[in-house]
N, C-alpha and C positions, 0 to 999 in steps of 0.2 A: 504494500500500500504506500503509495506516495503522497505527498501532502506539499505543496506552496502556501508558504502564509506569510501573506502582505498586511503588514500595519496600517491602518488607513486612517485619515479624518472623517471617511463616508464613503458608502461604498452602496450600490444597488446592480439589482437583476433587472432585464425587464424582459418579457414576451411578448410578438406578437403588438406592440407596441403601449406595454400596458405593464406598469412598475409591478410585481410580483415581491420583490423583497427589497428592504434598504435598511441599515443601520448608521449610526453618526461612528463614532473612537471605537475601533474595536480593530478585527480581522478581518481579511476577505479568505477564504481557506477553498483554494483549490484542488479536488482530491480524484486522485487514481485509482480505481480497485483491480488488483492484479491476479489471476487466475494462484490458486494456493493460499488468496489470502483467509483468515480466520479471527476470531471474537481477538486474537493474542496480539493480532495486528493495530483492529480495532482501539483496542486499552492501549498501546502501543503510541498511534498518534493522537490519540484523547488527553491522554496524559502530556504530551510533549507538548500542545497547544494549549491547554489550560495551564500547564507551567512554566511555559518562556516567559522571562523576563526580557521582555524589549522593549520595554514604556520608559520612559525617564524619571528618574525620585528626581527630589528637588536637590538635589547634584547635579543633575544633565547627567546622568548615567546609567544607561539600561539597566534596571534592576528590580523594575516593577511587573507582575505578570497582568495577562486578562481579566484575573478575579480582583486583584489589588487595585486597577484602576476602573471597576465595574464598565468594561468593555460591551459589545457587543459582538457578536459573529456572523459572516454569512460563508455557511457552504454550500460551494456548488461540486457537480461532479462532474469531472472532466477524461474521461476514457485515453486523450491524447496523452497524458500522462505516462500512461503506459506503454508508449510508443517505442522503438527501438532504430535509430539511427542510422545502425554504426555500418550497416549495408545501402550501396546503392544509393537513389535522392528519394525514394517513396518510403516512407515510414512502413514498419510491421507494426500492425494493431494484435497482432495472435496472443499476446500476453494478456491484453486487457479482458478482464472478467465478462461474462455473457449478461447482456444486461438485467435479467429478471434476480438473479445470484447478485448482483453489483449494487442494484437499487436496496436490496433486503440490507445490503453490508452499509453503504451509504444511511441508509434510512437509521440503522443502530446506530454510528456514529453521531449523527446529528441528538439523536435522543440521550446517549450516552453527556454528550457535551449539555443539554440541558440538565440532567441531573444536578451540576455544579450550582443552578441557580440567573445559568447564563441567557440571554436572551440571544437565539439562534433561530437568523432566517435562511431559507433556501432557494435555488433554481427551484425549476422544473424537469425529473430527473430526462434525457434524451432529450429535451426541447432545443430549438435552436435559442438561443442566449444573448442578450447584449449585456457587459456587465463591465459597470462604472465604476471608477474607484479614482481616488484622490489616496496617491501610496505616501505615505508620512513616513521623512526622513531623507530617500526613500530606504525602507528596511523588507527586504525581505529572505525567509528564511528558506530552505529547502530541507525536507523530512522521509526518509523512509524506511519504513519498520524492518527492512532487511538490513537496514545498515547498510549500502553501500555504497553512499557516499554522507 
């Protein structure tokens, strides 16, 4: 499972032309569900999203998390994540999770991150997407539960 997560000032979905999700100071979290992934993955980047500290204390020094600075989140699911490069110019999509398997896992994560308390919007899973963000800083992290990079 892979995860991008952009600090933002505000960040929105929309579809179809029609706002579906927006939050003000939080995340934008763009996530991958990779064929093999499991609930282990899941806690995995739950955990590392609710515990990054990359907000500012009143140092100026990343040291505050999502819950510290009563954040917001918006995940969306992004299948291209999964994509694989490193052959030829046309991406392989074969790693990426089958979408009915992918939305159940996406759909936990999302639930799992509200347990916190957190206020968590989302895409529409498969939809075509336009998604706004004002990236603060700009900070962004890259995440995955394989550890490989």
């Amino acid at each position: 499972m892979r995860a991008v997560v952009q600090r933002v000032k505000n960040a929105s979905v929309t579809v179809d032309g029609k706002v579906v999700s927006s939050i003000g100071n939080g995340f934008l979290v763009l996530l991958g569900v990779e064929n093999g992934d499991t609930q282990q993955d899941i806690d995995y980047i739950v955990s590392k999203i609710t515990g990054l500290r990359i907000f500012e204390d009143s140092d100026e020094k990343m040291n505050l998390s999502i819950m510290d600075v009563k954040g917001e989140i918006i995940v969306v699911s992004q299948f291209t994540l999964a994509g694989d490069a490193r052959k030829g110019r046309r991406p392989s999509f074969s790693n990426a999770m089958l979408p009915d398997k992918a939305n159940q896992m996406y759909m936990q994560l999302v639930e799992s991150i509200k347990s916190f308390g957190i206020n968590v919007g989302t895409g529409i899973f498969g939809a075509m997407m336009d998604v706004e963000l004002i990236n603060s800083g700009p900070v962004t992290i890259l995440l995955d539960s394989r550890r490989t990079f």
